[in-house]
Every structure is written in C-alpha cells, then in structure tokens.
C-alpha positions as CSV (number, residue, x, y, z in Angstrom):
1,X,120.4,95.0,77.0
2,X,120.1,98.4,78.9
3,X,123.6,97.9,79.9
4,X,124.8,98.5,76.0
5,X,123.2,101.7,75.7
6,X,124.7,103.2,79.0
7,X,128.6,103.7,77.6
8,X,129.5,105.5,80.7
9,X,128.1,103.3,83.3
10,X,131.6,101.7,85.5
11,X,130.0,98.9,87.8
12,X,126.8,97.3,88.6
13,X,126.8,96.9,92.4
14,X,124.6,93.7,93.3
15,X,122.7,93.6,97.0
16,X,120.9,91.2,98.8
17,X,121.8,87.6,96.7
18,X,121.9,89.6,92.8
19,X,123.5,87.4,90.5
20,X,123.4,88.8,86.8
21,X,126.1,89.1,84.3
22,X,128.4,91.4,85.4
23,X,127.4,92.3,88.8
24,X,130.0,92.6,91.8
25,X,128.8,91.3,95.1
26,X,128.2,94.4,97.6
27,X,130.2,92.0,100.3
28,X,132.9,92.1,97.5
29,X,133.0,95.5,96.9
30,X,133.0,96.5,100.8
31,X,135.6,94.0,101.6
32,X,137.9,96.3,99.4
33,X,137.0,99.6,100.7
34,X,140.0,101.9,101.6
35,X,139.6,103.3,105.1
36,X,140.1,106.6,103.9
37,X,137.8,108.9,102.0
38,X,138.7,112.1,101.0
39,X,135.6,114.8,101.1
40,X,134.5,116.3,97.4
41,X,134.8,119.7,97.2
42,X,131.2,120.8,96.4
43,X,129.0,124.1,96.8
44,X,125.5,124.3,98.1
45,X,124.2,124.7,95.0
46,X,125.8,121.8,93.0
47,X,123.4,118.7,92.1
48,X,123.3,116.3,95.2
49,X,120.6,114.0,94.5
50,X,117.7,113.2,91.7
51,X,114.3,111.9,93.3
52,X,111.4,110.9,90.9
53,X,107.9,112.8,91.9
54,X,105.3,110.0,93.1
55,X,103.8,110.6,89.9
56,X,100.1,111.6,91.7
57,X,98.6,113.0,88.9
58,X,100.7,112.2,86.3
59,X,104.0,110.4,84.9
60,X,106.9,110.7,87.6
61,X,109.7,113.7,86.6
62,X,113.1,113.5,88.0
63,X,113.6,116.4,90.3
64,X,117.3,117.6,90.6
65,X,117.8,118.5,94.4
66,X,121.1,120.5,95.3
67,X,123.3,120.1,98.3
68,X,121.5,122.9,100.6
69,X,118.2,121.0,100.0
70,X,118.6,119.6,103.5
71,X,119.3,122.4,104.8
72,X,116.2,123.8,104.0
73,X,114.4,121.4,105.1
74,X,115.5,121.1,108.7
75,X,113.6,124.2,110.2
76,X,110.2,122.2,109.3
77,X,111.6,119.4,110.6
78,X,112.6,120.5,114.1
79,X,109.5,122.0,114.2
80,X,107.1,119.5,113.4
81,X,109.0,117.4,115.7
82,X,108.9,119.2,118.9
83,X,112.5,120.7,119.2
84,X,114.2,117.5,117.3
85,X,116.5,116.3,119.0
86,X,116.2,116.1,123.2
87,X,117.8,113.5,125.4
88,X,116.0,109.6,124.3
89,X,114.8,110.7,121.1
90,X,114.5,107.5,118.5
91,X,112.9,107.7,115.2
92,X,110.8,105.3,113.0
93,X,108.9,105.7,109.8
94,X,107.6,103.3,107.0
95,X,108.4,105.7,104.4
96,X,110.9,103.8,102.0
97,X,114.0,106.3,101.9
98,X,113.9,105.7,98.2
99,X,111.5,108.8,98.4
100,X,111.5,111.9,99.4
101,X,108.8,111.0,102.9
102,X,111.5,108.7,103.6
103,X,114.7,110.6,103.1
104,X,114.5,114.1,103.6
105,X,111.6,113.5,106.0
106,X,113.5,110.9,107.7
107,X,116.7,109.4,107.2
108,X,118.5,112.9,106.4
109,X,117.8,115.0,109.0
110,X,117.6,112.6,112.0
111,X,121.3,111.3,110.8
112,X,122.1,115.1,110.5
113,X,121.4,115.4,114.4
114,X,123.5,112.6,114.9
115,X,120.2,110.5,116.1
116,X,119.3,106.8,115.4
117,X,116.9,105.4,113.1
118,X,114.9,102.6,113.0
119,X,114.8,100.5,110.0
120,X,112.5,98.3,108.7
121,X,111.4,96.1,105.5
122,X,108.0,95.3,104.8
123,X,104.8,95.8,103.8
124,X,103.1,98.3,106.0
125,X,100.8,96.7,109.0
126,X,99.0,98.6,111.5
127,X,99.5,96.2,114.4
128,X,103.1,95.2,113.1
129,X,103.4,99.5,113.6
130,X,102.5,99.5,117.1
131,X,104.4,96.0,118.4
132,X,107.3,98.5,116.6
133,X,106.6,101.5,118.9
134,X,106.8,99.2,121.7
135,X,109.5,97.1,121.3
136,X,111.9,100.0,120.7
137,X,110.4,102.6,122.3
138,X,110.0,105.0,119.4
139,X,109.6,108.8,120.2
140,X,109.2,110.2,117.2
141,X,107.7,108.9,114.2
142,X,106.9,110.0,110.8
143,X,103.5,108.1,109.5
144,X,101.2,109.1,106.4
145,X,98.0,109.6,107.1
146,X,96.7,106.3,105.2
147,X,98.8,104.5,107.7
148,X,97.2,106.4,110.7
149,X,93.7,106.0,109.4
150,X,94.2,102.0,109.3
151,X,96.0,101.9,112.8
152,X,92.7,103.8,113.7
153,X,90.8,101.3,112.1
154,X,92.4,98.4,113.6
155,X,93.3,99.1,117.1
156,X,91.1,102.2,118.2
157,X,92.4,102.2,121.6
158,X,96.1,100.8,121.3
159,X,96.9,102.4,125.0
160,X,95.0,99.4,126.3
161,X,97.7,97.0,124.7
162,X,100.7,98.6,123.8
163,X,102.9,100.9,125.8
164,X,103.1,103.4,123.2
165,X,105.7,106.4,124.2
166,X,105.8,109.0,121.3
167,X,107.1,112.7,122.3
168,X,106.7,114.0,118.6
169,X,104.6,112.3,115.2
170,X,104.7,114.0,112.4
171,X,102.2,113.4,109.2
172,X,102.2,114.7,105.5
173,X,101.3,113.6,102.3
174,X,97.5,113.8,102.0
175,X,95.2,115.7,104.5
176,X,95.2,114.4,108.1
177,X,91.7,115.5,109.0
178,X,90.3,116.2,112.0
179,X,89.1,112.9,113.0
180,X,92.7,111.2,112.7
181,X,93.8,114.4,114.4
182,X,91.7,114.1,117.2
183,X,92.3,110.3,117.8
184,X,96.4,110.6,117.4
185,X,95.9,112.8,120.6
186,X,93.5,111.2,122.8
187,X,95.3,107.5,121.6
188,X,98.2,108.1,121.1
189,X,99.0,110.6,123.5
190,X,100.4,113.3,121.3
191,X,99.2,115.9,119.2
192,X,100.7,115.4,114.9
193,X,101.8,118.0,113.2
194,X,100.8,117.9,109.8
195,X,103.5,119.4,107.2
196,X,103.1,120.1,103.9
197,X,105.7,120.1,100.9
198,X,106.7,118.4,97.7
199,X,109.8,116.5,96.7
200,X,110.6,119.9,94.7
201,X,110.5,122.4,97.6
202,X,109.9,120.3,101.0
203,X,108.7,120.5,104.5
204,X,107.9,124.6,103.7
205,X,104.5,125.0,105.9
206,X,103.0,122.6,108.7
207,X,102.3,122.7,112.3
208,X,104.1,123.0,116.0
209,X,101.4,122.7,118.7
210,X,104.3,123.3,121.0
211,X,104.9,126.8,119.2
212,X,101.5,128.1,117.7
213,X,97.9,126.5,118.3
214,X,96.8,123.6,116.2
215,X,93.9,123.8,114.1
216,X,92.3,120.4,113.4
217,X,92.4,120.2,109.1
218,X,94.6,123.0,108.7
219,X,97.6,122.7,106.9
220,X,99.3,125.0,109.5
221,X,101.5,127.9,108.9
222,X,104.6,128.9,106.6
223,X,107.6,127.1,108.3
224,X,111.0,129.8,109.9
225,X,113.2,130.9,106.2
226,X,109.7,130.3,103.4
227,X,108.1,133.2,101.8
228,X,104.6,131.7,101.1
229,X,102.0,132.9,99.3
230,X,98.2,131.8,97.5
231,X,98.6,133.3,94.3
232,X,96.1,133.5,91.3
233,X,96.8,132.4,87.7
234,X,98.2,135.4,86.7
235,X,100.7,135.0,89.9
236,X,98.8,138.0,92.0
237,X,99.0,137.1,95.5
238,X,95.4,136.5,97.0
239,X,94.1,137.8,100.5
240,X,91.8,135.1,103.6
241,X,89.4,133.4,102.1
242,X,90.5,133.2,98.8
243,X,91.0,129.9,96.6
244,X,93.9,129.7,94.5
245,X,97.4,127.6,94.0
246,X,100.2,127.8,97.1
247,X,103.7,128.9,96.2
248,X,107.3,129.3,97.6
249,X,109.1,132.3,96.5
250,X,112.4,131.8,96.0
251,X,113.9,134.1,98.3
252,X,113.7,135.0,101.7
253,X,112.7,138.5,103.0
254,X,116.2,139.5,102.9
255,X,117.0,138.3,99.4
256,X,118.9,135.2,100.2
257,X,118.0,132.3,98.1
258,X,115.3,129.6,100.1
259,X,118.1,126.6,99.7
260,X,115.2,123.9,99.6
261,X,114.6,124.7,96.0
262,X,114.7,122.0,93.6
263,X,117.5,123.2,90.6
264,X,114.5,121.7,87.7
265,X,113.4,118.5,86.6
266,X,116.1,116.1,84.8
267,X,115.8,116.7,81.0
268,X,113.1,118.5,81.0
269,X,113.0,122.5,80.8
270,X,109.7,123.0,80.1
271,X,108.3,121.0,83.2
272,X,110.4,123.2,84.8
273,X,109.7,126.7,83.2
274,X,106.0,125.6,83.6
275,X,106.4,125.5,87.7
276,X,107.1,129.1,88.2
277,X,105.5,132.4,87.5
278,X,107.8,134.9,88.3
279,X,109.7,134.7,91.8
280,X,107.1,131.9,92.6
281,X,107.4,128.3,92.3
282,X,103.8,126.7,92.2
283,X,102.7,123.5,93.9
284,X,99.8,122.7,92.4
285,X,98.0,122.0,95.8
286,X,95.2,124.7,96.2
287,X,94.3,126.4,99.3
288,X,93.5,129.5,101.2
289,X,95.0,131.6,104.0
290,X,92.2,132.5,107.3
291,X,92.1,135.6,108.9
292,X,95.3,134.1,111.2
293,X,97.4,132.7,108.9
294,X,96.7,129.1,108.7
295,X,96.5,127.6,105.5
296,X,93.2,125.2,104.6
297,X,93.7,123.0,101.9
298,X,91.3,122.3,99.3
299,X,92.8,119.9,97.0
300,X,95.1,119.2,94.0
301,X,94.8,121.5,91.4
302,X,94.2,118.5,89.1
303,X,91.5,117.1,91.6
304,X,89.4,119.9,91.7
305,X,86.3,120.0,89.5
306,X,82.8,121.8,89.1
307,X,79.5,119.8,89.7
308,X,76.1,121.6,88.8
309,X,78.2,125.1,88.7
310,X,80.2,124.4,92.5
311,X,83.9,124.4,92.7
312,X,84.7,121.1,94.5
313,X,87.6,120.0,96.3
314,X,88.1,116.7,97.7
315,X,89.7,117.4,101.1
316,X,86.8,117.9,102.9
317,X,84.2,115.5,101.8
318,X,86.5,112.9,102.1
319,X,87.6,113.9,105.8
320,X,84.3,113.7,106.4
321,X,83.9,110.4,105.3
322,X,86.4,108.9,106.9
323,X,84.8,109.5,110.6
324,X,82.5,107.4,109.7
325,X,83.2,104.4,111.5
326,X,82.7,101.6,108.5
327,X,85.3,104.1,106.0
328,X,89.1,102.8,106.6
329,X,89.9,105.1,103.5
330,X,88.6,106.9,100.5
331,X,88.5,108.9,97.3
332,X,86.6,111.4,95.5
333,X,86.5,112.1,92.0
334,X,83.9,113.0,89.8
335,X,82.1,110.9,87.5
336,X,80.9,112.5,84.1
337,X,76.7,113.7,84.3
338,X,74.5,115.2,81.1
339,X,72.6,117.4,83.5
340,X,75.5,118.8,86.3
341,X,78.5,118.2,84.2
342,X,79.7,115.8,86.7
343,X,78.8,114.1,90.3
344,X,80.7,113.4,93.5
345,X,81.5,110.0,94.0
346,X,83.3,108.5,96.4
347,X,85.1,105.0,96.5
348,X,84.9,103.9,99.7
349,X,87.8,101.2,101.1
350,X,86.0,99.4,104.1
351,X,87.5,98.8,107.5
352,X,88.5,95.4,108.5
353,X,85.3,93.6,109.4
354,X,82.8,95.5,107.2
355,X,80.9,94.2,104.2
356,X,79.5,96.7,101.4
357,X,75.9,96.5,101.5
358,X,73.0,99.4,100.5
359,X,72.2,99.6,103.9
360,X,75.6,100.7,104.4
361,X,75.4,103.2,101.6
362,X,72.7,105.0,103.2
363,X,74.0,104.7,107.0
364,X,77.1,106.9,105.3
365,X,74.8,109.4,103.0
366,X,73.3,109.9,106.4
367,X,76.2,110.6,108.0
368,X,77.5,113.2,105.3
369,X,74.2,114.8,105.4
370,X,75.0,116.1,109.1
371,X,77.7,117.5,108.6
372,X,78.1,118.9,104.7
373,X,76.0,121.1,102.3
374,X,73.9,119.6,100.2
375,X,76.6,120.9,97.0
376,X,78.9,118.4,98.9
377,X,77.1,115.2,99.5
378,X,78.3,112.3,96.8
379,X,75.6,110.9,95.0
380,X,77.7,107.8,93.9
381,X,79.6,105.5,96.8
382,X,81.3,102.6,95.6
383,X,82.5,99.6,98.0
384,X,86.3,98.9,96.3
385,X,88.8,96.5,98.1
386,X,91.8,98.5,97.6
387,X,92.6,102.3,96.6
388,X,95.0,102.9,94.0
389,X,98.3,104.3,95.8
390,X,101.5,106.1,94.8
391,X,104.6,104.6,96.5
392,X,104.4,107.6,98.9
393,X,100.8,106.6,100.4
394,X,98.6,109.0,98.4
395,X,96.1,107.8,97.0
396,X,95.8,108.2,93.2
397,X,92.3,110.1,92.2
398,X,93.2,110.5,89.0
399,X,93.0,106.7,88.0
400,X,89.4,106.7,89.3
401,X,88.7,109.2,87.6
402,X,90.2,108.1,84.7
403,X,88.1,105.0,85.1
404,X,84.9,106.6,85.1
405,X,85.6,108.7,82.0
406,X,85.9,105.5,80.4
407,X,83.0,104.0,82.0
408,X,81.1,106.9,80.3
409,X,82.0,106.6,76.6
410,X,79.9,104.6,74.4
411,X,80.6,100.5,75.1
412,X,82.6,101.4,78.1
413,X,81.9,100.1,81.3
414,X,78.6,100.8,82.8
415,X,78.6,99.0,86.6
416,X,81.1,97.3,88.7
417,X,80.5,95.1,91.7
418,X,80.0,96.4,95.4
C-alpha cells in the first residue's frame, strides 16, 4: 500500500462517505476540534502551499508557493476586477480551488477581502452558468475562456432570458480573442479583463478597462509591483514588435523582492534552475510589446512551429476561427509535410447543433481567407467531438500534435473520421 511507504504520514482524513482502512470520518475529526487555535509563527518567505502545474505541455511539477504569494497577487486581482471589493460584490467561478484559477484567482483573495464566494460542484454547463448568475446575483466572476466561448455558443443573447448583473469578469488561461471579447460586452454587459500568469508567478500582466483602454486580443499591460520584460534566448530584453519569451524579474524597481515568486519546483532543481536566466524568470508564453505597452501574445513556446519557413503561433488563427459561427472551440498544431516541414491544422470542436460536413470545411477556409495571410490559413481542419483539456480549461495542443507525429511514421495512422 502507499500508506507503508509514507512513515511520517499521522491521519488520513476521509470526506464525503470515505470508508478505507484507517480513515477517520471528517464529522469525527471536527466534532473534536478545540475552539482555540493558536497562529504559527511564519515569515513571508516560508513554504505555504505546493500546487501541481496543469501539466500543458508536459508532465505536471509541484510548484512550492511561499506565504507572500498572495500578496502578490492581489494588485492583478483588484485590478482586473474593477476596484475588488465595493458595496454588493459576490463572486463565482468554476475553477476547482484545487488549482491555482481557482485558489489564488478565486478563493484566496476574495476571502482576503472578507467577501463571499459562491461554491459549486459539477461539471461545467453553460446554461447551468447563467441560471447561477441569476439566482445569486453574481457580480463578479472569474470564467476561462473555453467556458465563455460555449456560453457564446449556447445562449448568444442570454440578456433576453436571464437577468445577468456582473460589475467585474475576469478571464485567463488561454487567449480570450476578440470575438469573445466583443460579445462579453455587448451580452453580458461588461467589458473582461483578460490576465495573464502561471501557477509559478500569477496574475503579473492583464487588463483594467476602468484604468487603461482595452485592446481586444491583447494580453494587456504589466500589473502595479511586476517588472516585465520580452527577453531573447540569451536573456537580452527585446524592444515593440519583437517576438520572444515573457519574464518576471524578480525584483521591483526599488530592489524589493516581487513576493508572487514561486520558491522552485518540489524535488526538482534543475526544472527550477532551467526557469531563469539571470534576474528573470521565464514563462514560456511568447509574445511582443506595441509601441504602448500592451503585450500581444503569440503562443506557447512549445506550440510555436515553422511551416514552409514562417514562424507560426497559434493565438491568432485560432481566434480567428472561433468567430466563425459553426467553431464552439479549437486547436492548432502542426502536422508533419515532406515539402513545408509541416502544415496548419486545425481540430475544430463544433457548436451544439452543427454536423461536420466538407461543405462546412470550406464555409470556414472561406472565412479564414478574409481575414488571414495566406502563411496562416490551415490546410487540414478536422471535425473532433471533444478537445483534449488540462484540468484548468486549456486545451492540450501538444497531444494533437503528438497524434499526428504518430499518424506520420510508417504503419501509423493515416485518417480518422470527420
């Protein structure tokens, strides 16, 4: 058993009906409880919490998180939310407070501001989402953008059945793109700010329309107390316009230490030496500064890739994709090519009421020819019924395209159904 190779482990504390050998009921346990508690003595930098990575582009690594993570993060968070807290404010999100979405973008600081918070188990719905909103009158949510993009899907106009009274949403994750962008505020009556972060080093640039213009697809700008910077692969910092990978120095201006750093991944010092160059710690997300100081993002660093000599990202292809009106979600990875190295194809997931058909195919390479280059356009689409996802809601490109480098090797393969 697991159990005999854990010496150190006390108790096993059972929830929700768990039975097993050894297990103490949580009603048990509870029903014990002294009424006092006396505080730990702990500093800002002491371990506080491990949270696994949603393993996006590879196995998950425990990240150790100090005490003065949350601090660090709650500058993005007022901001993103409109001046969290004001008089009324509620909050909801679907993002399971196992994870960092749901705890630090969440859970954390709301009960820091001494506000309530919905909670809620299940699967998410779009239409169970906005009966939610209604019933409790949420003002501020948190939602991924998968889960905006299938409430778009299913209920285009949801003013026309639900009273729907947000003051803040807030989005992160994957791109929000300017066609979820644009419907959040003509639907939903309120304008998301997208944020930007990783469980390492959270909620360190995004948006506050209330603070600095929005621009629709940008990630928006560094967040109060975060040094930011696009830095090459030697770690030079890179001017507008350039491609290369985003990073969080770790101090401030001033020297004082950025407390939303990570202290290194559990066990494992080379993961962790491998993050930084210098001062800066690298996400791994690539992206470029414009000429006012909005970030554009381009893609993972592991999701970028070169067809017929062009550097592609999948950001904006797939943003484009998505307005089309028969696309609930989708991917793009590329799929190995003799001639070009490799081709853009995109897995589409259908919205409710749409069957895959050729006809469709080319209604959506028409659509993409409007509005990309030529460089851009897939020349693969694939009808799948469900995108592979992280527990976080983003979607998982790299077992796509580990699927069609398998496809490509002798006997793998060749065609799946649309």
């Amino acid at each position: 058993m697991l159990r005999d190779r854990l010496p150190s482990l006390a108790h096993v504390i059972g929830v929700a009906g768990a039975r097993a050998a050894g297990v103490v009921a949580w009603a048990d346990t509870l029903a014990r409880a002294s009424p006092d508690f006396e505080l730990a003595a702990t500093k800002h930098s002491d371990p506080c919490a491990i949270i696994y990575t949603s393993g996006t582009t590879g196995p998950p690594k425990g990240a150790l998180l100090p005490h003065s993570a949350l601090l660090g993060n709650l500058p993005g968070f007022e901001h993103s939310h409109d001046g969290f807290p004001q008089d009324g404010d509620l909050f909801w999100s679907p993002a399971d407070w196992a994870w960092t979405g749901g705890l630090w973008d969440a859970l954390m600081p709301t009960l820091y501001h001494g506000r309530a918070i919905l909670g809620y188990r299940g699967r998410f719905d779009p239409e169970r989402a906005f009966h939610l909103l209604e019933k409790y009158a949420i003002r501020n949510a948190f939602l991924f953008p998968t889960a905006l993009k299938m409430m778009m899907k299913a209920v285009p106009n949801p003013r026309a059945r639900h009273d729907v009274r947000l003051r803040s949403l807030m989005s992160g994750g994957e791109p929000v793109g300017p066609a979820v962008f644009h419907w959040t505020r003509e639907a939903l009556g309120t304008t998301v700010n997208e944020i930007f972060g990783q469980t390492e080093m959270n909620y360190i640039v995004g948006n506050s329309h209330l603070v600095w213009p929005v621009k629709p697809g940008s990630m928006g700008r560094p967040y109060p107390g975060h040094r930011i910077a696009v830095i090459d692969d030697a770690g030079r910092e890179l001017g507008p316009g350039e491609v290369g990978d985003v990073a969080l120095h770790r101090r401030w201006i001033d020297g004082t230490p950025d407390p939303v750093f990570f202290l290194g991944y559990w066990n494992n010092e080379a993961a962790t030496a491998k993050k930084y160059t210098g001062d800066w710690c690298r996400t791994g997300d690539e992206a470029s500064w414009d000429e006012d100081g909005y970030l554009w993002y381009q893609g993972r660093g592991d999701d970028m890739f070169k067809s017929a000599g062009y550097r592609i990202g999948p950001a904006e292809i797939e943003n484009c994709l998505a307005k089309h009106p028969a696309v609930a979600n989708c991917a793009v990875v590329p799929t190995p090519d003799e001639t070009r190295g490799a081709l853009i194809k995109a897995f589409v997931l259908l919205a409710p009421g749409q069957a895959g058909s050729e006809a469709l195919k080319d209604s959506i390479r028409d659509h993409v020819k409007k509005h990309l280059a030529p460089y851009q356009q897939p020349r693969e689409i694939e009808f799948i019924a469900e995108l592979p996802m992280t527990t976080t809601g983003k979607v998982q490109r790299k077992v796509l395209r580990d699927l069609e480098l398998q496809k490509s090797k002798p006997g793998g393969q060749t065609a799946r159904p649309t």
